[in-house]
C-alpha positions in Angstrom: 48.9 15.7 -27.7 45.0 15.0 -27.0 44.7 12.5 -28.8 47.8 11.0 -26.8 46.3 11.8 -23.8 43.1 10.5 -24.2 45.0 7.4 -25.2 46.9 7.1 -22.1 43.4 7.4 -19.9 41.8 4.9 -21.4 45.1 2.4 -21.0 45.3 3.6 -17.2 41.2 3.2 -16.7 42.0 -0.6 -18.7 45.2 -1.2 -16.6 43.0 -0.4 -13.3 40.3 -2.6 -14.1 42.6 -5.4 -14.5 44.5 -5.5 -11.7 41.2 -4.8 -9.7 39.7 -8.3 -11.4 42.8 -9.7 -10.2 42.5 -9.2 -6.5 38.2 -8.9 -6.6 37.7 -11.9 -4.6 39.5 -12.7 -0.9 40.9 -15.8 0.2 38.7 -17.6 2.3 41.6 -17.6 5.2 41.1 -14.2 5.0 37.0 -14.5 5.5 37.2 -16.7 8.1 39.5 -14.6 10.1 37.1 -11.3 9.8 33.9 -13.7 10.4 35.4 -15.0 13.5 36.0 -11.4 14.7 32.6 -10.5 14.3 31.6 -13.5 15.7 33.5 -12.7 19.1 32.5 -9.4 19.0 29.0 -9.2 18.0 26.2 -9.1 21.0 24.9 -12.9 21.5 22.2 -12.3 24.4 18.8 -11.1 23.7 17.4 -8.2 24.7 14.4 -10.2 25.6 13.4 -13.7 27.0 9.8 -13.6 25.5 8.7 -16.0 23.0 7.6 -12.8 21.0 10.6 -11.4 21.8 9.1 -8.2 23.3 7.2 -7.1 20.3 5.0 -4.1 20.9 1.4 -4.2 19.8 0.6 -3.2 16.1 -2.3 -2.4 14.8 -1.3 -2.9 10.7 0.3 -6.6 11.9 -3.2 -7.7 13.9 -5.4 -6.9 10.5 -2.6 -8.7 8.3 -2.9 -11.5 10.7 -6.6 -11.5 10.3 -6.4 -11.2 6.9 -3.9 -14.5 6.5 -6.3 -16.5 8.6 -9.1 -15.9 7.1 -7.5 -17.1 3.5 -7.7 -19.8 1.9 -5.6 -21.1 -1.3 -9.2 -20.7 -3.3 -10.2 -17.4 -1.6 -7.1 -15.2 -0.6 -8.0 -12.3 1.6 -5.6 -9.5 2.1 -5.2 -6.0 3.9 -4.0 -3.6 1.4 -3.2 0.3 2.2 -2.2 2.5 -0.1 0.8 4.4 1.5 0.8 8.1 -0.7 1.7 10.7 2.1 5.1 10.0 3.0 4.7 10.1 6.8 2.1 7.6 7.2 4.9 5.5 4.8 7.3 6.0 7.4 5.5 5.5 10.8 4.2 2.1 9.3 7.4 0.9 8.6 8.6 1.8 12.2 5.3 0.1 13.8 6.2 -2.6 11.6 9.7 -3.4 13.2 8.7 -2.7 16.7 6.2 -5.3 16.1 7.8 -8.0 14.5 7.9 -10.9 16.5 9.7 -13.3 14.2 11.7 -11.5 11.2 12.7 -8.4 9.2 13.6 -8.6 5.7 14.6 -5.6 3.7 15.6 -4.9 0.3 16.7 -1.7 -1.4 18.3 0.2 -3.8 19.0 3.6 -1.9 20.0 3.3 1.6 21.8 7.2 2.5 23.4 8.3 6.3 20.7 10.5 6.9 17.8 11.3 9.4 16.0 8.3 7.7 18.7 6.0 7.4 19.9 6.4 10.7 16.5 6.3 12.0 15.1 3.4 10.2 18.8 1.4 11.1 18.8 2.2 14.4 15.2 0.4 15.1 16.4 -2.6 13.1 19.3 -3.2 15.2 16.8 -3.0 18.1 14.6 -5.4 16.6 17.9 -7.6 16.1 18.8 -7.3 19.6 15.4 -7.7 21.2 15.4 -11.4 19.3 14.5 -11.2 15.7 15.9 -12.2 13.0 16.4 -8.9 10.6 18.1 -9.6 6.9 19.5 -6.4 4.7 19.9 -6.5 1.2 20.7 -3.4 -0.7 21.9 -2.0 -3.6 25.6 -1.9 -3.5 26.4 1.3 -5.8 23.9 3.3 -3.8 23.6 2.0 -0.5 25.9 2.1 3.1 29.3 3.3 1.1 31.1 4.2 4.7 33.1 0.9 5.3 33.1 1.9 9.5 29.3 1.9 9.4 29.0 -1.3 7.7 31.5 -2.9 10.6 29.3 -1.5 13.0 26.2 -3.1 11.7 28.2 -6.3 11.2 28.8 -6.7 15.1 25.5 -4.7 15.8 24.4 -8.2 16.6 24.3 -12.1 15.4 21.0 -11.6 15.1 21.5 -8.9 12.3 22.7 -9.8 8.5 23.2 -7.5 6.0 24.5 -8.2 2.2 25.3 -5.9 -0.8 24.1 -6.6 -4.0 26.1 -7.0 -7.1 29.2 -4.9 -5.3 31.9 -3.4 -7.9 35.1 -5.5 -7.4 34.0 -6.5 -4.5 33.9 -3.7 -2.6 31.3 -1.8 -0.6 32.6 1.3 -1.7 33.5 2.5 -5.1 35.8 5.2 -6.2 35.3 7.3 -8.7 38.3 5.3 -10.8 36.4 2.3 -9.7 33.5 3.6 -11.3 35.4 3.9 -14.7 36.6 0.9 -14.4 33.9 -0.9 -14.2 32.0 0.9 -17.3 35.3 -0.1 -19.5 35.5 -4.2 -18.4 32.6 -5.3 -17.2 29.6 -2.8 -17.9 26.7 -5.0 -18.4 26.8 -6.1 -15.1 28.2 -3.2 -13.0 25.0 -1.8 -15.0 22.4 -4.3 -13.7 20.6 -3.0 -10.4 18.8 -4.5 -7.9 16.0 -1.9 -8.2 13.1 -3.8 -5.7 11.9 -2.2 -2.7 10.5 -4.3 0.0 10.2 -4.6 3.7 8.6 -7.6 5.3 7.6 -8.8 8.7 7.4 -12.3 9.6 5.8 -13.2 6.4 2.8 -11.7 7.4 2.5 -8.0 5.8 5.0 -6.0 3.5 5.4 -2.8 1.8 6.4 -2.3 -1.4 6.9 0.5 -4.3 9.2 3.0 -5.1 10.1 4.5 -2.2 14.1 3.7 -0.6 15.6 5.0 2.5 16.4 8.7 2.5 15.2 11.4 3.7 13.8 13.0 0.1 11.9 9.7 -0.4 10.1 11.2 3.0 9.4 14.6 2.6 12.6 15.4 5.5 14.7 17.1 2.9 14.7 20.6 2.6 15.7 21.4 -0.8 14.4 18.7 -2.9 11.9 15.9 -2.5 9.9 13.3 -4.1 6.3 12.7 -4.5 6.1 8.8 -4.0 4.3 6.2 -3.3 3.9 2.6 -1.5 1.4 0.1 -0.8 1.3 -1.7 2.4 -0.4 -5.9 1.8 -1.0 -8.0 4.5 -2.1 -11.5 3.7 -0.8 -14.5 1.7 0.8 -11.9 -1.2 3.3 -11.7 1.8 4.1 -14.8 1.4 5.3 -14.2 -2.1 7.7 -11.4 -1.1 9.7 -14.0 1.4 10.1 -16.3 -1.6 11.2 -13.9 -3.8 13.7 -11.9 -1.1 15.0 -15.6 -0.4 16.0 -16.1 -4.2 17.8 -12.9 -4.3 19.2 -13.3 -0.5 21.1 -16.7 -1.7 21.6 -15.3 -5.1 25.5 -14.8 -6.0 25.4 -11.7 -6.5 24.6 -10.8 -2.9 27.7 -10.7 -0.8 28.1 -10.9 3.0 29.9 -7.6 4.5 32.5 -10.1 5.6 33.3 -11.2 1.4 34.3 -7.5 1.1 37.5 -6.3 0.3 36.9 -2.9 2.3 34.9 -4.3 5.0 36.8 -7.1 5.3 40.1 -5.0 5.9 38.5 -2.4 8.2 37.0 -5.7 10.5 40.5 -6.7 10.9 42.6 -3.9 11.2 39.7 -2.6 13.8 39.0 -6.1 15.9 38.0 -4.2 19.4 34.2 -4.3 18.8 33.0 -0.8 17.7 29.7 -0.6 19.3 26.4 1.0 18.1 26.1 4.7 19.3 23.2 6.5 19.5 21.9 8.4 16.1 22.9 11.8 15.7 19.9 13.6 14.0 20.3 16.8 11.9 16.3 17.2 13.0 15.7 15.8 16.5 12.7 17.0 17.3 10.9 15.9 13.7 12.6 12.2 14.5 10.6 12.2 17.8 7.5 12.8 16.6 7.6 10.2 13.6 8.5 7.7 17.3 5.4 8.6 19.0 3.1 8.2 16.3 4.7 4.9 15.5 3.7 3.8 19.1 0.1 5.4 19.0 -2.8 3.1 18.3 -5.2 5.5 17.0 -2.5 7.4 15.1 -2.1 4.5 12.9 -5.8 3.4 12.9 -6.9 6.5 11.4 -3.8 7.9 9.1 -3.1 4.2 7.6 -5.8 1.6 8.1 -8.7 4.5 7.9 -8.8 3.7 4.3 -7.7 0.8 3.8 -9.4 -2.6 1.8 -9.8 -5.5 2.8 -9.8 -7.4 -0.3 -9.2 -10.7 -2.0 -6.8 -11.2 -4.6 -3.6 -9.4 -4.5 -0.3 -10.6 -7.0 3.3 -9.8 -5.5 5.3 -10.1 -8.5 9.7 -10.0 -9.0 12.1 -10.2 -11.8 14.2 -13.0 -10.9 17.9 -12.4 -9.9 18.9 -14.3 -13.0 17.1 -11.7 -15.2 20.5 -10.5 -16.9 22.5 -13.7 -16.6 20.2 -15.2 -18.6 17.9 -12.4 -20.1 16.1 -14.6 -22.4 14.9 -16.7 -19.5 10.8 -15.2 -19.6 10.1 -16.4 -16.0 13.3 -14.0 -15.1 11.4 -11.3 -16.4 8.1 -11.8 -14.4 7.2 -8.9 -12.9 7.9 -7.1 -16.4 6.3 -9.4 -18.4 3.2 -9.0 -16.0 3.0 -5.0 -16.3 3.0 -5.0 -19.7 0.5 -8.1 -20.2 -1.5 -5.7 -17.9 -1.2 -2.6 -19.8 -1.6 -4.7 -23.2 -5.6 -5.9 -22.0 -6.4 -2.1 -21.3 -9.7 -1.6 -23.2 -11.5 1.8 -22.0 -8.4 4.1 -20.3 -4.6 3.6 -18.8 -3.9 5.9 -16.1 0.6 5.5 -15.8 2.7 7.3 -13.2 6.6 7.1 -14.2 9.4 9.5 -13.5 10.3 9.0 -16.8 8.9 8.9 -19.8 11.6 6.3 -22.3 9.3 3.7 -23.1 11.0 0.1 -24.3 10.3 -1.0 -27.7 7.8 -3.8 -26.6 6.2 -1.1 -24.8 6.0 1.4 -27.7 4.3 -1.4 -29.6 1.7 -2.1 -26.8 0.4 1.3 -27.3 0.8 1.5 -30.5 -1.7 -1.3 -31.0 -4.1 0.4 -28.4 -3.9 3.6 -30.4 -5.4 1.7 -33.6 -8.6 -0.1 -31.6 -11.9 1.2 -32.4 -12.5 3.3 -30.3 -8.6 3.4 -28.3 -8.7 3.8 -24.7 -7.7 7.5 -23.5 -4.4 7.1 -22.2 -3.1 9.1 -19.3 0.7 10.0 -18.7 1.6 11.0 -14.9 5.5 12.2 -15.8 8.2 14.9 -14.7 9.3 17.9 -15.9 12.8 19.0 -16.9 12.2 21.5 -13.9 11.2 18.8 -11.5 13.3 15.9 -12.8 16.3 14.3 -11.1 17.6 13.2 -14.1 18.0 15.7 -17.4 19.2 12.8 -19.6 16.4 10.7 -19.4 14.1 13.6 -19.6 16.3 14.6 -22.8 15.3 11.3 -24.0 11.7 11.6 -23.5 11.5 15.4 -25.1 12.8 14.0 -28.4 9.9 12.1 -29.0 7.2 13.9 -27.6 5.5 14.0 -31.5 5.4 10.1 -31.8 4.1 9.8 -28.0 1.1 12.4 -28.9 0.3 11.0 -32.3 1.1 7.5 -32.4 0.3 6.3 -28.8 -2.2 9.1 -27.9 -0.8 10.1 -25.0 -1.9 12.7 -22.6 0.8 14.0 -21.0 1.2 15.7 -18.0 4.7 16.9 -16.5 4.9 18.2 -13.3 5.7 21.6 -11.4 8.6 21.9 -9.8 6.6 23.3 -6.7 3.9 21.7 -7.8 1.0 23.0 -5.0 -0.6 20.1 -3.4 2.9 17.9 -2.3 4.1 21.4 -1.2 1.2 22.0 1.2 1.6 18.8 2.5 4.8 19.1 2.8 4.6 22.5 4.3 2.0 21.1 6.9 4.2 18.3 8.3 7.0 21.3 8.5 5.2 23.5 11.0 4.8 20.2 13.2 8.2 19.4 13.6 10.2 23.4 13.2 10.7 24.3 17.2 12.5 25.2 19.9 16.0 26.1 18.4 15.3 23.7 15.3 15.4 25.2 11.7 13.9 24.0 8.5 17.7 23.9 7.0 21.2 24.8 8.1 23.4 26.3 5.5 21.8 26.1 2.2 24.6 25.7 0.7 26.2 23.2 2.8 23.2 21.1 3.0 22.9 21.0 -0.7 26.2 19.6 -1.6 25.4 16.9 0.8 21.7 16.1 -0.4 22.1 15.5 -4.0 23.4 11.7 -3.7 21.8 8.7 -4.5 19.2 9.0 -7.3 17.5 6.7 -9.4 19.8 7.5 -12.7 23.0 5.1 -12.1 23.9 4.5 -15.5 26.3 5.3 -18.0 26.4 9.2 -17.5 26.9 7.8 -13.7 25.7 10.1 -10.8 28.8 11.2 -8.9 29.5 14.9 -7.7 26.9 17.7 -9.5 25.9 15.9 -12.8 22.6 14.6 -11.5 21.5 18.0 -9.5 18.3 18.6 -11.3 18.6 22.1 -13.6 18.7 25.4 -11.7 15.4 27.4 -12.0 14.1 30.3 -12.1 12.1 30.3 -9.0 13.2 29.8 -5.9 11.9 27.4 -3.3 11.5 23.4 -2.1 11.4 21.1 -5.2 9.4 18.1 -5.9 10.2 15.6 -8.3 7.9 12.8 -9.3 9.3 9.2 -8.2 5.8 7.3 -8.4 5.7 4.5 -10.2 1.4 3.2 -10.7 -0.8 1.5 -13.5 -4.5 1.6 -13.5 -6.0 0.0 -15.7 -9.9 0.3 -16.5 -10.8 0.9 -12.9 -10.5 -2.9 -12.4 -7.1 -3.8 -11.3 -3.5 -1.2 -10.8 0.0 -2.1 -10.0 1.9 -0.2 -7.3 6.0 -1.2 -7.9 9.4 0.3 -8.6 8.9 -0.5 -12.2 9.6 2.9 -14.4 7.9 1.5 -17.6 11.3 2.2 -18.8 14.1 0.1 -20.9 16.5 0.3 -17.7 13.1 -1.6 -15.8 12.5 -3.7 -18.7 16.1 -5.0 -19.4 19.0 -4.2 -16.6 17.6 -3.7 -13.5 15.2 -6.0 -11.0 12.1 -4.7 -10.3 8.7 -5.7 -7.9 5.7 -4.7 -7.1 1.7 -5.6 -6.3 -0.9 -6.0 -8.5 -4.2 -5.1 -6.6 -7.7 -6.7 -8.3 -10.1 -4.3 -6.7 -12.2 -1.8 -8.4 -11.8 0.4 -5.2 -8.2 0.3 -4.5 -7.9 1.2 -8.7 -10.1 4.2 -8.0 -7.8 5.1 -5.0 -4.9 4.8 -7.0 -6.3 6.7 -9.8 -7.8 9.9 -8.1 -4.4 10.2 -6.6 -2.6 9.8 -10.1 -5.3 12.2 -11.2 -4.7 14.6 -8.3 -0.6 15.2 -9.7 -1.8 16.1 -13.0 -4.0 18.5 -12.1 -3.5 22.5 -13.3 -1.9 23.4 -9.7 0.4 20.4 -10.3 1.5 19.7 -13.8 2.2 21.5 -17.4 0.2 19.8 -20.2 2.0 18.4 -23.0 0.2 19.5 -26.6 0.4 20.2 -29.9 1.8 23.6 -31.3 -1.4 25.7 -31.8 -1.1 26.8 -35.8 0.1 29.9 -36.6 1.1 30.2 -40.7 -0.3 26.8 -42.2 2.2 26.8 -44.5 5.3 27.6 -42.6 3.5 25.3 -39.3 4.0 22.3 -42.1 7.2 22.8 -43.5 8.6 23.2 -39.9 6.9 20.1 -38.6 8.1 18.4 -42.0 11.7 19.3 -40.7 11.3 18.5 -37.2 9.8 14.9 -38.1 12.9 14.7 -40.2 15.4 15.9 -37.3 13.4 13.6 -34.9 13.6 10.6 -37.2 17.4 10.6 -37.1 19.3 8.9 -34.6 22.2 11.9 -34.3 21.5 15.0 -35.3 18.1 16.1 -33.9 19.3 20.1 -33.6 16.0 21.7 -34.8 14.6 23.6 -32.2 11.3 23.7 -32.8 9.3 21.1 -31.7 5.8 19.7 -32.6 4.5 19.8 -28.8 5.4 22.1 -25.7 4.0 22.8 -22.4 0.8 24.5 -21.6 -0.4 26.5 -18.6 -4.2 27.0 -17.5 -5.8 30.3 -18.5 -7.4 32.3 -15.2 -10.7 31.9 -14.9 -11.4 28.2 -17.3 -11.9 25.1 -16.1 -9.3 22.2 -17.2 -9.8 20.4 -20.3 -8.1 17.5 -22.1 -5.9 18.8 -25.2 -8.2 17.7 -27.4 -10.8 19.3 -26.7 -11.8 22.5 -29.2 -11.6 25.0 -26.6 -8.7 23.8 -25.4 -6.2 26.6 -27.0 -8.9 29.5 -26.1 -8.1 28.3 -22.1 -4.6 27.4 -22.5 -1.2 29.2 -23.3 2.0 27.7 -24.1 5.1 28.4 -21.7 8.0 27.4 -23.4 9.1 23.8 -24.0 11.4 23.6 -20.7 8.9 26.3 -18.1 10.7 27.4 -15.1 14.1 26.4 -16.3 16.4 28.9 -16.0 19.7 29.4 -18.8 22.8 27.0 -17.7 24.7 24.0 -18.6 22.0 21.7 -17.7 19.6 23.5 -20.5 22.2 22.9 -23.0 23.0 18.9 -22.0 19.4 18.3 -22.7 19.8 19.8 -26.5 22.9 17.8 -26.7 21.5 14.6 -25.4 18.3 15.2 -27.6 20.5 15.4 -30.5 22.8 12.4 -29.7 21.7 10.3 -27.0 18.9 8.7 -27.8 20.7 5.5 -29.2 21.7 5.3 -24.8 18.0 5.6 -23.9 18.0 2.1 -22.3 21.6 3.0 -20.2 20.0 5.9 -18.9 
């Protein structure tokens, strides 16, 4: 009768698929009647009769446009902040918009309904309605899945366009049967992401990195939230970004709100024009002060430009649209072929940053050949946790070869704290700021968690719906912090700031972008904050098994590389590495150093994590899944 069963689901999920395909596309009768709606309902008049259509004064646009003309094709000079604390990140993006004078192009992969969102919406469609031109193109499995809102921002006004990228049957939201249906006919490409991150104002300046638009990418929510990081460039690299977000604006794959199925429908059966109502903030007063430090001169000037470079060469690099219709295209892989060309000419030390640790195979044989110079450059690993991780069955992934990553590659590896110390007391700063009169750091706990745990990174073939990617239950209590930085430094000569995980998912499904910096200061910014994460306060280290019985120590590493080696089957528990806490009273050390087990105990392979169904998924997926590592 199972067996039946499971039969019948798969012809229903098969059946659902193709009568979807059948209807994906709309006629284009049925287009032009929604786009004349919006187009008699949608604001025409501008807010503003200016030429520079009442753009407020911004510091971080007046030194990009300094920047850009002082360049020259033979001599480039550039602005370049890097954007680690996530409030600075914010305001700069809000002084950016108010003062754009010409356009406002965004790309994402996350955009949520919450105080971000809304926020960061709502001064777009200002900008749009004050005269410039603003463009959105987001990720269409994570991104703006309430049809209403999208109508809104459709007639929000003509000056205001907004696309979704590579939407499942052409729809702006997807059901969870959607979602199955589009693993079982047409996986490879309702598994290809448009994973960039970019905001640019009139081709002047941009940020870029890993960082999308939701309130945990910004240290607003109160259960869980990432440690990130951007870069803000202005100068001719900004350039670079409007070619690339033009390639992927007239790409195919991005589809006008009106080419929607949903959309489309709610347009027409809703023609009265819907207006744009004020935000409703779960944090008011937190909003407000985020506005008047996005308006404040010396604000800016000395938590954004205070240390910034100006510098000469910068690279803005992309992964082409086309990088999975034709993935053996190399100039569709560009920005990945340019992070590992940049890792590959490492000669004295890589300092890497990922969220997770599932290296592709070209990178494994990178360091692999770095391991065997003489002498090999120290290589350090910035990575999470299975108690700070969003996403178990990557981390699964990593765990099982921890042994080849420590002996082959010579990795240091540091995973980091679930409350790891110095992102809490920023965090915990910026709180006492904004928690007033009647305001609370968090509603109902649990209320506010079941709506918070949407959106990650993960999309894949485990997918992300309802609890399965809420990170594993601990046993500690507080705010979590999960590491969503994404950095290379690379000899203190040049680094890369992107959304690039180092991963096979960045390497081979998804499009990814970032900045190379050539600056020996910006790499020694970049790497004392890298540094910073993995520090004792912050981050388990990753080492070897201290001895115990030599000959018992052997045969169970004998086993283990045995278990490990297999590509099903990796049940035995005991591994060759696990995690390791600072001893009171010693200074840190790198694992190989001789003292380093007299300062250093272990704490279990998975510290922090408490006994549930989330411990046992990552055995499970250690011992099958690694075969999915790159669909994860």
């Amino acid at each position: 009768m199972r067996a039946m069963s499971l039969r019948h689901l798969a012809l229903l999920v098969l059946f659902a698929a193709t009568a979807l395909l059948d209807g994906c596309t709309l006629p284009r009768a049925q287009i032009r009647r929604a786009d004349a709606v919006v187009a008699a309902t949608a604001p025409a008049a501008s807010a503003c009769d200016r030429a520079d259509h009442c753009a407020q004064p911004s510091p971080l646009l007046d030194a990009a446009r300094q920047a850009l003309a002082a360049s020259t094709p033979a001599n480039p000079r550039h602005r370049v902040a890097l954007l680690d604390d996530s409030e600075p990140a914010l305001v700069a993006r809000l002084d950016l918009i108010r003062g754009a004078r010409r356009s406002i192009d965004v790309q994402t992969y996350i955009w949520d309904q919450d105080d971000v969102g809304q926020l960061v919406l709502d001064e777009l469609v200002r900008a749009a309605r004050r005269g410039v031109q603003v463009r959105i193109l987001a990720d269409q499995l994570s991104s703006f899945g309430d049809v209403a809102l999208l109508d809104r921002l459709a007639r929000a006004s003509r000056n205001l366009k907004v696309r979704l990228y590579n939407p499942t049957f052409h729809e702006a939201s997807t059901s969870p049967l959607e979602w199955a249906a589009g693993i079982a006919c047409c996986f490879f490409k309702f598994n290809q992401r448009m994973h960039n991150k970019v905001m640019l104002v009139d081709d002047t300046i941009g940020i870029t990195g890993g960082r999308n638009y939701q309130d945990r990418y910004f240290d607003w929510d109160d259960d869980f939230d990432y440690v990130d990081r951007d870069v803000l460039v202005g100068g001719p690299a900004a350039q670079a970004m409007a070619r690339s977000f033009a390639l992927f604006w007239r790409h195919k794959r991005s589809v006008p709100l009106t080419h929607l199925r949903d959309v489309n429908r709610h347009i027409l059966d809703h023609p009265a024009a819907p207006g744009w109502p004020a935000p409703a903030y779960e944090h008011p007063q937190r909003v407000y002060r985020v506005e008047q430090e996005a308006g404040d001169a010396a604000w800016l000037r000395a938590h954004v430009l205070a240390d910034s470079l100006e510098t000469g060469a910068v690279d803005f690099f992309s992964d082409l649209p086309a990088k999975t219709d034709q993935p053996l295209r190399r100039q569709a892989r560009q920005f990945t072929a340019h992070v590992m060309q940049m890792v590959g000419a490492a000669r004295h030390e890589v300092v890497l940053q990922t969220p997770y640790l599932v290296l592709s195979r070209r990178a494994r044989r990178i360091f692999e050949r770095l391991h065997q110079e003489t002498p090999p450059p120290r290589i350090v690993v910035s990575t999470n946790s299975l108690a700070s991780t969003d996403a178990f069955a990557v981390y699964a992934v990593s765990y099982k070869h921890r042994k080849r990553y420590l002996k082959d590659y010579g990795f240091e590896i540091y995973e980091l704290k679930p409350h790891a110390a110095d992102p809490a007391a920023a965090n915990a700063r910026a709180s006492l700021e904004w928690i007033g009169e009647g305001e609370h750091a968090s509603g109902d706990p649990a209320h506010d968690a079941s709506q918070r745990y949407v959106g990650t990174e993960s999309h894949g073939l485990l997918g992300s719906h309802g609890s399965s990617q809420r990170p594993a239950p601990l046993v500690s209590e507080g705010r979590r912090f999960a590491l969503h930085a994404k950095s290379i430094v690379v000899d203190d000569r040049f680094a890369m700031v992107g959304s690039h995980n180092f991963d096979p998912r960045s390497d081979h499904y998804n499009t990814e972008a970032g900045v190379i910096v050539y600056d020996r200061r910006f790499a020694e910014q970049l790497r004392r904050s890298i540094l910073r994460d993995t520090q004792p306060q912050n981050a388990w280290v990753i080492a070897p098994r201290r001895p115990v019985v030599p000959v018992l120590t052997k045969l169970n590493q004998a086993i283990g590389d045995l278990s490990e080696s297999l590509p099903l089957f990796d049940f035995w528990p005991y591994r060759y590495a696990t995690s390791y806490q600072l001893k009171a009273g010693c200074a840190p050390m790198q694992p190989g150093d001789p003292a380093f087990y007299s300062c250093y105990e272990p704490v279990g392979d998975f510290p922090d994590v408490a006994l549930s169904p989330k411990l046992i998924y990552t055995r499970l997926i250690t011992a099958f899944g690694s075969s999915a590592s790159g669909i994860l």
